[in-house]
C-alpha positions as CSV (number, residue, x, y, z in Angstrom):
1,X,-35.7,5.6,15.9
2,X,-36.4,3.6,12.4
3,X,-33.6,3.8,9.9
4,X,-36.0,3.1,7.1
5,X,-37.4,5.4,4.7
6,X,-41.3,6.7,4.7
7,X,-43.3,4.9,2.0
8,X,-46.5,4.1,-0.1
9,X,-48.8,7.6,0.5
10,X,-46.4,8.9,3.2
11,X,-43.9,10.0,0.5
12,X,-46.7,11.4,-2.1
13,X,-47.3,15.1,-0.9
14,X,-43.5,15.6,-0.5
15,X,-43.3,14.1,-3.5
16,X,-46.0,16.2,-5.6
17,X,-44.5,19.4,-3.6
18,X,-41.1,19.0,-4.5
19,X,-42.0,18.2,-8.3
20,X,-44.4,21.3,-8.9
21,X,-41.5,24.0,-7.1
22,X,-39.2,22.0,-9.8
23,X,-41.3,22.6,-13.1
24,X,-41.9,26.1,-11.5
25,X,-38.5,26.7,-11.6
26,X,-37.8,24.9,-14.7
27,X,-40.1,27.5,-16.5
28,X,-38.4,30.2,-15.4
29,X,-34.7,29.0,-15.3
30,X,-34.2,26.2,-16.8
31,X,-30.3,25.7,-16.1
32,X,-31.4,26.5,-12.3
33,X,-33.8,24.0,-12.6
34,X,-31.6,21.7,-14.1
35,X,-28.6,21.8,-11.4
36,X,-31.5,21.3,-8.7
37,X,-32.6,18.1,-10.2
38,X,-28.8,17.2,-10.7
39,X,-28.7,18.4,-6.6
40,X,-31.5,16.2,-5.7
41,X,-30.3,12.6,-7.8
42,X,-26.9,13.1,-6.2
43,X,-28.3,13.5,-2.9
44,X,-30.6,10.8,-3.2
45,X,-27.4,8.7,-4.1
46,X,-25.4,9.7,-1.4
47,X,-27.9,8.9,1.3
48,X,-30.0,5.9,-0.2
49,X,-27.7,4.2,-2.6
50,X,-23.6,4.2,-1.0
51,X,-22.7,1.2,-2.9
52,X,-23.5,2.1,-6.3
53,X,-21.4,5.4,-5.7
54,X,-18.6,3.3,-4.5
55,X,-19.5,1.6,-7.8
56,X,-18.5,5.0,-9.3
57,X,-15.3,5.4,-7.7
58,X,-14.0,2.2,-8.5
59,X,-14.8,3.1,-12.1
60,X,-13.1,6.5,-12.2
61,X,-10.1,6.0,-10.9
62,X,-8.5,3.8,-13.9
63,X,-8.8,7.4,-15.3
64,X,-7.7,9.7,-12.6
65,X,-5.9,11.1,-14.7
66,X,-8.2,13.1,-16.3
67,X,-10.3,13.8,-13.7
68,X,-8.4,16.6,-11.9
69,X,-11.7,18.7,-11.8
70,X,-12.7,21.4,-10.8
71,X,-9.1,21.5,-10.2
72,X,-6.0,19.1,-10.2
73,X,-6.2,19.4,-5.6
74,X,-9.7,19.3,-5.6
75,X,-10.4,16.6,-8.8
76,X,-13.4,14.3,-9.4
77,X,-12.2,11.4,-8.0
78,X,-11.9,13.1,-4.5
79,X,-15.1,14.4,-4.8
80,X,-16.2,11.1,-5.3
81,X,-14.5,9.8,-2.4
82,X,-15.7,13.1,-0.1
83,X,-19.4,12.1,-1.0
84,X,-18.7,8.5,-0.4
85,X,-17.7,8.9,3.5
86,X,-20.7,11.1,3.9
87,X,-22.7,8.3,2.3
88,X,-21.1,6.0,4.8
89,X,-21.4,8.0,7.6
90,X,-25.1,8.8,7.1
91,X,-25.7,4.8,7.1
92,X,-23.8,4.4,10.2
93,X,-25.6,7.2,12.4
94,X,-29.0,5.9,11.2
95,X,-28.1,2.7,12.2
96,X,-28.1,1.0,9.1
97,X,-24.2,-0.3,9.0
98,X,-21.7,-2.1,11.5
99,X,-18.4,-1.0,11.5
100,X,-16.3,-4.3,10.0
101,X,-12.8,-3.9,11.3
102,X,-10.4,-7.3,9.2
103,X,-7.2,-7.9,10.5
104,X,-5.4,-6.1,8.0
105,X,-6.6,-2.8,8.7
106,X,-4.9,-2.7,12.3
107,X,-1.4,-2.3,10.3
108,X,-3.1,0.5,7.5
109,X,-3.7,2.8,10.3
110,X,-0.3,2.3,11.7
111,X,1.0,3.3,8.3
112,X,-1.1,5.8,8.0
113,X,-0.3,7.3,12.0
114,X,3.6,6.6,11.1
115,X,3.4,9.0,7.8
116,X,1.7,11.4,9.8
117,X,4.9,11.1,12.5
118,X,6.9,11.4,9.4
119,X,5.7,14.8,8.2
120,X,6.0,16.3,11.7
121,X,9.2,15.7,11.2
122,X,9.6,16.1,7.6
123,X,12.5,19.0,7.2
124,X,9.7,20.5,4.3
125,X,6.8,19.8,5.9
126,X,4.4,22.5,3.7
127,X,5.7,20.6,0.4
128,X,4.9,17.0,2.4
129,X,1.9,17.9,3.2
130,X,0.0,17.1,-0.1
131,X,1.3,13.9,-0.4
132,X,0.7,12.9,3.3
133,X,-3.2,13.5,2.5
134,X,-3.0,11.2,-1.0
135,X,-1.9,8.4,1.6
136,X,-4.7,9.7,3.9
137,X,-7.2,9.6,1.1
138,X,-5.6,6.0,0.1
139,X,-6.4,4.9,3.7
140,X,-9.5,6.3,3.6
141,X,-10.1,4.7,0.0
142,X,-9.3,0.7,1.6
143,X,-11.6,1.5,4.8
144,X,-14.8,2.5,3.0
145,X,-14.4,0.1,0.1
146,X,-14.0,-2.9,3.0
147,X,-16.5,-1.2,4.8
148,X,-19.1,-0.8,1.6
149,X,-18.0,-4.5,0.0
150,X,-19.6,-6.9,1.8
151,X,-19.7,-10.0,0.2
152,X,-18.5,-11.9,-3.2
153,X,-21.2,-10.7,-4.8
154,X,-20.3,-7.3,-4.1
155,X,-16.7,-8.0,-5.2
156,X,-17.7,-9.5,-8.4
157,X,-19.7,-6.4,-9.6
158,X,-15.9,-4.2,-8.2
159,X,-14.5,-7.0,-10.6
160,X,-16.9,-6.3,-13.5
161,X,-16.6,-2.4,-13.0
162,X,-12.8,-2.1,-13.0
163,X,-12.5,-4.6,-15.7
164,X,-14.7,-2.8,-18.1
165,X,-13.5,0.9,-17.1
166,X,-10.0,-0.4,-17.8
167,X,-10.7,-1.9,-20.3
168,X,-12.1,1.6,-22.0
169,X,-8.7,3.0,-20.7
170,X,-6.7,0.7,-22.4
171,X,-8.4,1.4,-26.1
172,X,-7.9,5.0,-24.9
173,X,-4.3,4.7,-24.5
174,X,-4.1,2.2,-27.6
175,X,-5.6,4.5,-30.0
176,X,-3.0,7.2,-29.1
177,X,-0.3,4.7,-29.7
178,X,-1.4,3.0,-33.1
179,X,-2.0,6.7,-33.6
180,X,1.3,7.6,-33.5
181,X,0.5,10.8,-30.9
182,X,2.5,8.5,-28.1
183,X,5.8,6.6,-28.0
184,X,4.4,4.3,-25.5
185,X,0.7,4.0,-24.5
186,X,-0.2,6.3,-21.5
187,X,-4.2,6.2,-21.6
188,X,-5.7,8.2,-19.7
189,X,-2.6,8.0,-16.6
190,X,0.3,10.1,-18.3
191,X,2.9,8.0,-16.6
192,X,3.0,4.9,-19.3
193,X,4.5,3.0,-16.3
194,X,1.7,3.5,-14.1
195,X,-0.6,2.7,-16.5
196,X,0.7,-0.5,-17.3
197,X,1.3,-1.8,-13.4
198,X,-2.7,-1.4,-13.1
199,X,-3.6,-3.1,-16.2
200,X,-1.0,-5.7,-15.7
201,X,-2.6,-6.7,-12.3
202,X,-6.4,-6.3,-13.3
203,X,-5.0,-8.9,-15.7
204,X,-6.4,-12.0,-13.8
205,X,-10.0,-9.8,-13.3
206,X,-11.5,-10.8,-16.6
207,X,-10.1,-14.3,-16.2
208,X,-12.0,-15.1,-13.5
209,X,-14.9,-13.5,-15.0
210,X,-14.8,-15.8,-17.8
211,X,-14.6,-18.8,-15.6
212,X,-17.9,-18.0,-14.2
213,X,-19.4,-19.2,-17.4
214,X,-23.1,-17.0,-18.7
215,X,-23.3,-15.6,-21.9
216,X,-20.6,-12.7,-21.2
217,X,-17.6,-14.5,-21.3
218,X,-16.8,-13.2,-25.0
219,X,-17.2,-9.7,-23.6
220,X,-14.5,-10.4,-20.7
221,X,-12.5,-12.4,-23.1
222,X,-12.5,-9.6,-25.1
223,X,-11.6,-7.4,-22.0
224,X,-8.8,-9.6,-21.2
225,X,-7.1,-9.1,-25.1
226,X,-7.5,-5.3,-24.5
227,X,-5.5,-4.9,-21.0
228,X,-3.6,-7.4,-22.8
229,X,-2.7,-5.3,-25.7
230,X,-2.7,-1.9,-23.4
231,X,0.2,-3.2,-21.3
232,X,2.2,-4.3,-24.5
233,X,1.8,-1.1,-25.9
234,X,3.0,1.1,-22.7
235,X,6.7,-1.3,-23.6
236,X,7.0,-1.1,-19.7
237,X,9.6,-4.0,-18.4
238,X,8.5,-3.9,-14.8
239,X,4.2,-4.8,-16.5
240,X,6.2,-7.9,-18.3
241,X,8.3,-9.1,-15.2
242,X,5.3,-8.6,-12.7
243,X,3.3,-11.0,-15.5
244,X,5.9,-13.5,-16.0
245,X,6.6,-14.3,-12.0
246,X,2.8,-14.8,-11.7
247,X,2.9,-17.3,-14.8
248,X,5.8,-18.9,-12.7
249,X,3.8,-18.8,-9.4
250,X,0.6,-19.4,-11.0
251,X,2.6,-23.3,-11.9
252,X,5.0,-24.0,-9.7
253,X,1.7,-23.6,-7.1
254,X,-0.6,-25.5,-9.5
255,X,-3.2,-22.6,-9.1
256,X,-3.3,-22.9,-12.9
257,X,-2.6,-25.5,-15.2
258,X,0.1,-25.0,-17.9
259,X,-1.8,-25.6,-20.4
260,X,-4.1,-22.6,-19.1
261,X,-0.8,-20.4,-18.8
262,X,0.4,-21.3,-22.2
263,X,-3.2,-20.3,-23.8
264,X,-2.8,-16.8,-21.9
265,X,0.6,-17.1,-23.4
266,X,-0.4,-17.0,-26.6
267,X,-3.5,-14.9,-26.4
268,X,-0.7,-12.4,-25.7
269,X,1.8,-13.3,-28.1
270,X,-1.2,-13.2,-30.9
271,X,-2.0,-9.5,-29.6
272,X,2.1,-9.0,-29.9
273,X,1.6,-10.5,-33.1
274,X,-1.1,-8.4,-35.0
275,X,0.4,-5.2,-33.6
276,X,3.6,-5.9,-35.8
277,X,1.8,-6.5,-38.8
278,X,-0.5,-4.0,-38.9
279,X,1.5,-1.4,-37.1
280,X,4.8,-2.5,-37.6
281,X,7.4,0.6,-38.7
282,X,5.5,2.5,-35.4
283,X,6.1,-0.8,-33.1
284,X,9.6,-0.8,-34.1
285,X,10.3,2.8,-34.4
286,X,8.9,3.6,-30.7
287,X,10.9,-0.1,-29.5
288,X,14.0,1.3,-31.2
289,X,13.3,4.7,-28.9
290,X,12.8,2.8,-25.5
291,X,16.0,0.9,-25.8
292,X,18.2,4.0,-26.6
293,X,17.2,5.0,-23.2
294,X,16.9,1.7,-21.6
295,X,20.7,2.2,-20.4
296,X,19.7,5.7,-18.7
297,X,16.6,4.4,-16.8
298,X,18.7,1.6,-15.3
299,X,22.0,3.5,-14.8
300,X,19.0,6.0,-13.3
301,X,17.0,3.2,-11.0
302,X,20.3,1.9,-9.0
303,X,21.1,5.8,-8.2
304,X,17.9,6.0,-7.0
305,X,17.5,3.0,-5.2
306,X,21.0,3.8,-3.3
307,X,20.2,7.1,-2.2
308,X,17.0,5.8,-1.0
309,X,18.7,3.6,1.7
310,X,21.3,6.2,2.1
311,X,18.4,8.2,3.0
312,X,17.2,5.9,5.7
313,X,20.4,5.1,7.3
314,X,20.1,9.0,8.0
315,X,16.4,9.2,9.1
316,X,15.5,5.6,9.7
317,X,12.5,6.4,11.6
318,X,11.1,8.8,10.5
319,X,12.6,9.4,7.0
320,X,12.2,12.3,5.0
321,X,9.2,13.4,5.2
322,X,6.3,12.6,2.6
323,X,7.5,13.5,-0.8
324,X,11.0,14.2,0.4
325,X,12.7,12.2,-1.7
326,X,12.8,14.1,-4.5
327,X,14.0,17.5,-2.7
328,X,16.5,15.8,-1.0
329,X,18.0,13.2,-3.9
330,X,20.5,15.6,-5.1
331,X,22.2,15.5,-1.9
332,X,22.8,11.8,-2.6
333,X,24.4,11.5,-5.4
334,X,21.4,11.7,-8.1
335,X,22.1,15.1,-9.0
336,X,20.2,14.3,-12.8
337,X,16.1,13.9,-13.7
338,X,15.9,10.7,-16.5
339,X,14.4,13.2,-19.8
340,X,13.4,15.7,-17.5
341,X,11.2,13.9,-15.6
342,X,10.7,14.5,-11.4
343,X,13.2,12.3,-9.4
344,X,11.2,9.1,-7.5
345,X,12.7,6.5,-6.2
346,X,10.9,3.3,-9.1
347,X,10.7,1.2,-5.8
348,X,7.8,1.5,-3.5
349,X,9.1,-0.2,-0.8
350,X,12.3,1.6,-0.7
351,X,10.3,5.2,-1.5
352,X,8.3,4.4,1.7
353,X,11.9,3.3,3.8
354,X,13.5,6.7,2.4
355,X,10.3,9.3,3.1
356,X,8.5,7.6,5.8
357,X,10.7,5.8,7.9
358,X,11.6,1.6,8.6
359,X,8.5,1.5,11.1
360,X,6.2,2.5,8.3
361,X,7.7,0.3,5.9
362,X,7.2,-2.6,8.5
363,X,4.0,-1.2,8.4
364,X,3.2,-1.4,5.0
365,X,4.9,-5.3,4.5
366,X,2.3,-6.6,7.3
367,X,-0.5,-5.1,5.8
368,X,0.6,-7.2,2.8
369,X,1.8,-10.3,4.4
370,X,-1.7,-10.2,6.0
371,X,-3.9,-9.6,2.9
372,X,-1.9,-12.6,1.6
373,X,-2.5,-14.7,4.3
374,X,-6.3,-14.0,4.9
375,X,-6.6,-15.1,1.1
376,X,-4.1,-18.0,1.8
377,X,-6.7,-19.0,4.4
378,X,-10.2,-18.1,2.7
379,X,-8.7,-20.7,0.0
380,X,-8.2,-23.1,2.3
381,X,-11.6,-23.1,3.8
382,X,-13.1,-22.9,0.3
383,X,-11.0,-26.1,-0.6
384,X,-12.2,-27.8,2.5
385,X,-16.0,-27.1,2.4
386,X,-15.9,-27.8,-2.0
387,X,-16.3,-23.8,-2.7
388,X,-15.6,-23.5,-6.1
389,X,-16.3,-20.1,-6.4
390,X,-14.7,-19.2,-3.1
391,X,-11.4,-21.1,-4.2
392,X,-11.2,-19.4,-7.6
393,X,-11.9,-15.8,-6.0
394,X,-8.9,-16.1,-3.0
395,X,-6.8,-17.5,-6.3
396,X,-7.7,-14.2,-8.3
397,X,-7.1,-11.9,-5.6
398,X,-3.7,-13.9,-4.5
399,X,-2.9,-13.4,-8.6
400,X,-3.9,-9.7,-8.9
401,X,-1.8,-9.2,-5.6
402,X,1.5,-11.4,-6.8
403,X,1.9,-8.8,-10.2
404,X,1.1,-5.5,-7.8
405,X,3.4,-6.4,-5.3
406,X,6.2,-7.5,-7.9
407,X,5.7,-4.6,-10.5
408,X,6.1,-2.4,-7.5
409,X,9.8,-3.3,-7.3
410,X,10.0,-1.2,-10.3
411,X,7.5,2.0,-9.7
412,X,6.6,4.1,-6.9
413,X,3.1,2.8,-6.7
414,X,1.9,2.5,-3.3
415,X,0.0,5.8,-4.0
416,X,-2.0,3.7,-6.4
417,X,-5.1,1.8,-7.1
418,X,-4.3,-2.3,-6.7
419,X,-2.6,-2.4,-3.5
420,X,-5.7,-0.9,-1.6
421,X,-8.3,-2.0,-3.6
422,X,-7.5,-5.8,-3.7
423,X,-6.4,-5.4,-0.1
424,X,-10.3,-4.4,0.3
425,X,-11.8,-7.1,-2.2
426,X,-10.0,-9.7,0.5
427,X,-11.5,-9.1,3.1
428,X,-15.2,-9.5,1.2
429,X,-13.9,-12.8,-0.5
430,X,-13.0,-13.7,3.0
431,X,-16.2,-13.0,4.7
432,X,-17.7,-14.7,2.0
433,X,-16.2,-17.8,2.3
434,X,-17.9,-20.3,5.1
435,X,-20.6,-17.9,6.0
436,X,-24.2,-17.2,4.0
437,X,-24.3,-14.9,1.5
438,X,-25.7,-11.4,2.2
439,X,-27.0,-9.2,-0.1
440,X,-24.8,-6.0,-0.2
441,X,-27.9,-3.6,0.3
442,X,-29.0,-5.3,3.2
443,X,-29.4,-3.4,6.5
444,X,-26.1,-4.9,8.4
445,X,-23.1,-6.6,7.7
446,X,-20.8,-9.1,9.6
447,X,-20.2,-8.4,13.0
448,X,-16.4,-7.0,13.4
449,X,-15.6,-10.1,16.0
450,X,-16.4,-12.7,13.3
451,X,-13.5,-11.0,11.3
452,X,-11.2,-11.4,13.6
453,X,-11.8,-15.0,14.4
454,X,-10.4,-16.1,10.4
């Protein structure tokens, strides 16, 4: 049976049918009327256009946080993601997609099987369940996007979204600060922490963006001073130590010349600059607040961190359970919540060790070794074959993915948008390097075995 769509005259009596019972309705009740056409665009989307609402979702989440409609289990964004896998799934039963399986989703699902194993054995497993499906949902997230970004050019427009949706998040969360409202720019994520880890590694997005040259690159430059100024004003150390080892890296490997590191140096130190003098008492005033608890959140960290592997040496396979870590802290010796916030560990890879288990955490550390090293090899085939476009996109990704897997020494992020996301955008920028470029609306992708052959 075709996958394609009827056309030309075929589709004109549907067509004319559909749009008379519309205006009838419309006539009578026009809020009915309304929602139906609202019913009919989305399912048009869902079934004709998958990539564009993947668009969507890469666009919302930099403000998840305000999405948590209808309600904060059910939000937007998982809506989103709901009609996105019925999207996908439509395309595959009708033939239109292959399933593309990289390397690095083989470890993903074992994570994802090893949490499950973890909240079977979880000694709360009703209060582990909801963050059990977040990491399903995660999963979920990296399959469709790998499956649904197909090609470079497909990862520039993810680039170009996220970039410019951040981009709005960050002026969000600046305007609250210069504002005074905040003590330390949240946007639209209320953790100021958070907010900065995924603006510190969309960092090297507009970057890249600019180096493709057109008449834009004011607008990404302008994008890159924003996420610039966003992560200054959230005061977050972790942001600042994530950007500083990938200045270091970005050297020491001669993926970027100093020269260009000292220009982003001062781009940032003119942002740091202009906040002082046209907002200096608040800068000063909200920096003289942070260090008076700067003790605490240390003094609070290496409690944590320590009953984390205390934790595992009990439980080292399966842990304790999805979101157990902050039920069973107390019994470790972190009795006390930093300024009454919730008890997490500020170390992803020691919050996975503690709740899931060291299997999952082996997991989780090959998934990234092997992002890394597809990207390590994409450039090296890019290098070979004179891809300028294909070297400078496996540097990007290697950059965005040296700041997420450094600030998340610091923050309990592997619930969060960079890992999966550029974990996803490698595999595209792999598939795109050494093999023709495909359009990402076309009617197949790569065939899973070439994958596997990088």
């Amino acid at each position: 049976m075709s996958a394609r769509m009827p056309g030309g005259w075929a589709l004109f009596p549907p067509a004319a049918a559909l749009a008379g019972g519309l205006a009838y309705v419309s006539a009578f009740a026009p809020l009915v009327g309304l929602a139906a056409i609202g019913a009919l665009t989305l399912t048009y989307v869902v079934l004709a256009r998958p990539h564009a609402l993947m668009l969507v979702l890469v666009a919302a989440l930099p403000w998840e946080g305000l999405l948590g409609y209808p309600s904060p289990t059910l939000s937007l964004v998982k809506v989103l993601g709901l009609l996105l896998t019925i999207a996908y799934l439509f395309r595959v039963l009708g033939g239109r997609e292959k399933i593309f399986v990289p390397r690095t989703l083989t470890p993903v699902v074992v994570f994802g099987l090893l949490v499950g194993v973890s909240l079977l054995f979880a000694p709360n497993a009703t209060g582990s369940l909801t963050k059990a499906i977040s990491h399903a949902l995660f999963i979920g997230f990296f399959f469709l996007a790998v499956q649904l970004t197909p090609d470079r050019r497909a990862v520039t427009r993810a680039m170009k979204v996220v970039v410019l949706s951040a981009t709005f998040a960050s002026l969000w969360g600046l305007y609250a600060f210069l504002q005074g409202d905040v003590a330390r720019a949240g946007g639209p994520i209320s953790d100021p922490n958070d907010f900065a880890y995924l603006m510190a590694a969309l960092l090297p997005l507009p970057v890249f963006l600019m180096g493709e040259g057109g008449r834009h690159r004011f607008l990404w430059a302008t994008c890159f001073i924003a996420l610039s100024a966003g992560v200054l004003a959230t005061l977050s150390r972790g942001a600042l130590v994530g950007l500083a080892c990938l200045a270091v890296w970005a050297v020491v490997t001669r993926r970027v010349s100093l020269t260009g590191v000292l220009a982003g140096l001062g781009a940032v130190v003119a942002v740091a600059g202009l906040a002082f003098v046209f907002a200096g008492p608040l800068v000063q005033a909200n920096l003289s607040q942070k260090q008076n608890i700067a003790s605490e959140n240390v003094t609070s960290r290496f409690a944590y961190w320590g009953a984390a592997v205390r934790m595992s040496a009990d439980r080292p396979l399966v842990g304790v359970g999805p979101g157990g870590f902050a039920e069973e802290a107390g019994r470790y010796g972190t009795g006390f919540s930093v300024s009454g916030r919730s008890r997490v560990v500020h170390n992803s890879y020691l919050e996975i060790l503690a709740e899931n288990g060291v299997p999952a955490l082996v997991a989780f550390v090959i998934f990234l070794a092997g992002t890394w090293r597809l990207l390590a090899g994409t450039l090296r085939t890019a290098r070979d074959e004179g891809d300028r476009q294909g070297r400078r996109l496996a540097t990007t990704m290697q950059a965005t993915l040296v700041v997420a897997i450094v600030g998340a020494s610091f923050l309990s992020v592997q619930l969060f948008t960079p890992f999966w996301l550029i974990g996803a955008l490698a595999t595209a920028v792999a598939r795109g390097v050494g093999a023709p470029e495909r359009s990402s609306a076309g009617s197949g992708l790569v065939p899973a075995r070439v994958a596997l052959t990088r």
